[in-house]
Every structure is written in C-alpha cells, then in structure tokens.
matplotlib code that plots the C-alpha trace (Angstrom):
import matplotlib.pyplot as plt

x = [0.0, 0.9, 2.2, 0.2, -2.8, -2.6, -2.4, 1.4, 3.1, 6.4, 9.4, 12.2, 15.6, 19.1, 21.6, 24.7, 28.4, 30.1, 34.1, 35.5, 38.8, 40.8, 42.3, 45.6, 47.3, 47.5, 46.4, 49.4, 51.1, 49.4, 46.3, 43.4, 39.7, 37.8, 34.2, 31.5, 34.2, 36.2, 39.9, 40.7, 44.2, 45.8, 49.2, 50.5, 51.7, 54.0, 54.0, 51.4, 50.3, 46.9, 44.0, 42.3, 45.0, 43.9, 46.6, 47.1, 47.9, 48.9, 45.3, 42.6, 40.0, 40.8, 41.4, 38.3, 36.8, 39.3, 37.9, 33.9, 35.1, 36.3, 33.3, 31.0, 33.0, 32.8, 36.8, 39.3, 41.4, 45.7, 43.9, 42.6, 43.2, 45.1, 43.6, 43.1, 40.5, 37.9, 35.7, 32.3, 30.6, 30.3, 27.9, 26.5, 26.9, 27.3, 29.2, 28.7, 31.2, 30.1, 33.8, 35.8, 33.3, 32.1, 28.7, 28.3, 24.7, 23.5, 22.1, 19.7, 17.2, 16.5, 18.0, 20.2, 22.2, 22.9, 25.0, 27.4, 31.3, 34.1, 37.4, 40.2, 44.0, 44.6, 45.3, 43.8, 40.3, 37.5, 34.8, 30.7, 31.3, 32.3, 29.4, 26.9, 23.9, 20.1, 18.7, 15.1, 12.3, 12.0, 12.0, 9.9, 7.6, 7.0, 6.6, 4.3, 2.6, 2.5, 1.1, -1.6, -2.6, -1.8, -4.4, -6.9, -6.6, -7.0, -9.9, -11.7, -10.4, -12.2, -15.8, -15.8, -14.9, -17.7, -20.2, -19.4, -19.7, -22.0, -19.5]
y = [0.0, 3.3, 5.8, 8.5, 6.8, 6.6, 10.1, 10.5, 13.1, 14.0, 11.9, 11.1, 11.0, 9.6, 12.4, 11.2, 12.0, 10.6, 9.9, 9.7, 8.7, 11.4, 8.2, 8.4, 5.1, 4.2, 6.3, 7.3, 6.0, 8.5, 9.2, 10.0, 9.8, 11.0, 10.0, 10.9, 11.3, 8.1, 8.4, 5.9, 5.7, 4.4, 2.8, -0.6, -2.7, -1.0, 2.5, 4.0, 3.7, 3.4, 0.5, 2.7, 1.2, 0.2, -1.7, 0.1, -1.2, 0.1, 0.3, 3.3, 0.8, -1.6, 0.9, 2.5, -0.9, -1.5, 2.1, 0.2, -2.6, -0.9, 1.4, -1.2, -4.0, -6.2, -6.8, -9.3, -8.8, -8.4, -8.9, -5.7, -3.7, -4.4, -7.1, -3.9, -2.3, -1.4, -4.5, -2.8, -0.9, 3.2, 3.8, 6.9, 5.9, 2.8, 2.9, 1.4, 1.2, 1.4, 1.4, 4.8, 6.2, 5.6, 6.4, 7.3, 7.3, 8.4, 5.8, 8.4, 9.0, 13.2, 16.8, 15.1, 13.1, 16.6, 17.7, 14.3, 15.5, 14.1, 15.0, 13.9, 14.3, 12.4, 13.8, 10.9, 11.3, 14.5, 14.8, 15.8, 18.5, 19.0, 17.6, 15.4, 16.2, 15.7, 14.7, 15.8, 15.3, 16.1, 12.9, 14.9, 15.6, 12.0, 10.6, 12.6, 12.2, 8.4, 9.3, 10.6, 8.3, 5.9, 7.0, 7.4, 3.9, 2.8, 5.2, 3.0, -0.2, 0.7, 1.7, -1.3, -3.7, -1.9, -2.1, -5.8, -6.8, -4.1, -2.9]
z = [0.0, -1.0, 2.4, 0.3, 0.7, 4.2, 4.4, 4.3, 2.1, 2.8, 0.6, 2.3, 0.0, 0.9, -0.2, -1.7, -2.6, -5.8, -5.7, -9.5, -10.7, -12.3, -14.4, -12.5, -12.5, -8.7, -4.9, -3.7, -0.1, 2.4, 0.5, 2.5, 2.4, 5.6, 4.5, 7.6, 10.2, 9.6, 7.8, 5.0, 4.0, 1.1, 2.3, 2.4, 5.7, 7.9, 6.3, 8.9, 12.4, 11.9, 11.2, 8.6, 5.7, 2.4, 0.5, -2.8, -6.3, -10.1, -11.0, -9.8, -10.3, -8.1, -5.3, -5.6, -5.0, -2.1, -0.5, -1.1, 1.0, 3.6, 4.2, 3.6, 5.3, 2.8, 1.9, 3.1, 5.7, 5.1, 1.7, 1.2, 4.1, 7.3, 10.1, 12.3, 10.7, 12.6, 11.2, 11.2, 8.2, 7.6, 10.5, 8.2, 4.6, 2.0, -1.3, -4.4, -7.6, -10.9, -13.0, -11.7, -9.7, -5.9, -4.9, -1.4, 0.3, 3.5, 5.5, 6.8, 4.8, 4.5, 4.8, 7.5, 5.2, 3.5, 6.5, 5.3, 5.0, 3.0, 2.3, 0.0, -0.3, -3.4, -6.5, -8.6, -7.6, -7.5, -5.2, -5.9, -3.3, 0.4, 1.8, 0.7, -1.3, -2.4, 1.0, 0.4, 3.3, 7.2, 9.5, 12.0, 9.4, 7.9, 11.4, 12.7, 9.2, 10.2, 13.2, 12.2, 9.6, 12.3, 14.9, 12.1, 11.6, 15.1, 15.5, 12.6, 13.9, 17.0, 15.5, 13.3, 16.5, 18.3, 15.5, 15.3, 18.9, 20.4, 23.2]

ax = plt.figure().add_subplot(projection="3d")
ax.plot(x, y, z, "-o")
ax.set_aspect("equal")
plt.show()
C-alpha cells in the first residue's frame, strides 16, 4: 500500500556524494579519504600507524573498490586492508562502484544526510562536493505524518470492532 494513501506526504531521500577517478594510475602511499568522520588511508603494511589502511595497487579501479570494502566492510582482511581495521561498516553511509566512480549514500534518509562531510588528499580522484547532497524530506515531518494516519486507523479499527460486537 501506497504511504500517500494513508495520508502521508512527505518523501524522504538519501543524499549522496560521488568519488571519481581522475584516471591516474594508482592512490598514492598516504592518501586520504575522511568519509563521515572516519579516515581511509591508502598505504601498504608498515608504512602507517593506523588500522584505517587500504593496501594500494597500479590500478585506480581496483582501489576504488578497495575504499567500497572498507566502508562497507565487505573486503578481506591483510587482503585488502590491514587485520586492524575497525571490522564494522560506515555507520553513516554505504558505497557502491560502478567502473571509476564511488557512490556514497546516507544511511539516513533526508536533509540530515545533506550535513554528510568528506574530504580527499589524493590527487587521482575529485569529489561531488564538500558535503553530501540531495537529501530531500523532514524525519519529524513524515513521522508525525505516520502518526496521524496511524491514529486514524486505530480510531476505525475501534468503530468497526464496536459495530461488530455491540461494546
């Protein structure tokens, strides 16, 4: 069932943040990404003090993909990034690859998402913007749209169960 039929207007929309190759052959060793407050670095084993490495290679391709499998947690560990990462997904955002170019989207559906940072220090990739973008819809809004179309429902429920048994 439709959520306009129930009385329910407002359209929530993830906003999102695209990451596209600039076709440079490979992330250089100290790269960054900070995507929604957590620090991605290109790097390989050894060269950094940190559990945020992803191992590079000759090919921006592939390390795009390495950077989805780290923010989604999806990737192999010493295969694609060191044992000590974190081990959980983004908490704010999931990525998806289509050939050279990440898209990132809010988890949160909304303005919110809009409010999204990311960051880059490469010079191999470009970024849709400083924050993320095309969150459409208030939370607040919808749910007290649910609400009520909610309580309208129960009101109904109860006149039909009192028509029915008489109480």
């Amino acid at each position: 069932m439709a959520l306009g039929r129930l009385g329910i207007l407002t359209a929530l929309t993830r906003a999102t943040a695209t990451i596209t190759s600039t076709g440079e052959e490979d992330m250089k060793i100290s790269e960054l990404f900070t995507i929604c407050g957590y620090t991605y670095c290109f790097g390989h084993a050894g060269s950094f003090d940190t559990s945020s490495i992803l191992f590079t290679s000759q090919d921006a391709t592939a390390n795009l993909g390495t950077l989805v499998k780290a923010i989604n947690d999806t990737g192999t560990a010493d295969e694609d990034y060191l044992a000590a990462h974190p081990g959980i997904p983004n908490p704010f955002c999931s990525a998806a690859q289509a050939a050279d170019v990440v898209t990132l989207t809010s988890r949160t559906a909304g303005e919110i998402g809009n409010l999204l940072a990311i960051t880059e220090s490469t010079t191999g990739c470009s970024l849709s913007g400083a924050t993320f973008s095309g969150g459409t819809g208030h939370i607040w809004t919808a749910i007290n749209e649910m609400q009520a179309a909610c309580q309208l429902n129960a009101e109904l429920i109860a006149l039909l169960a009192y028509l029915e048994t008489g109480e």
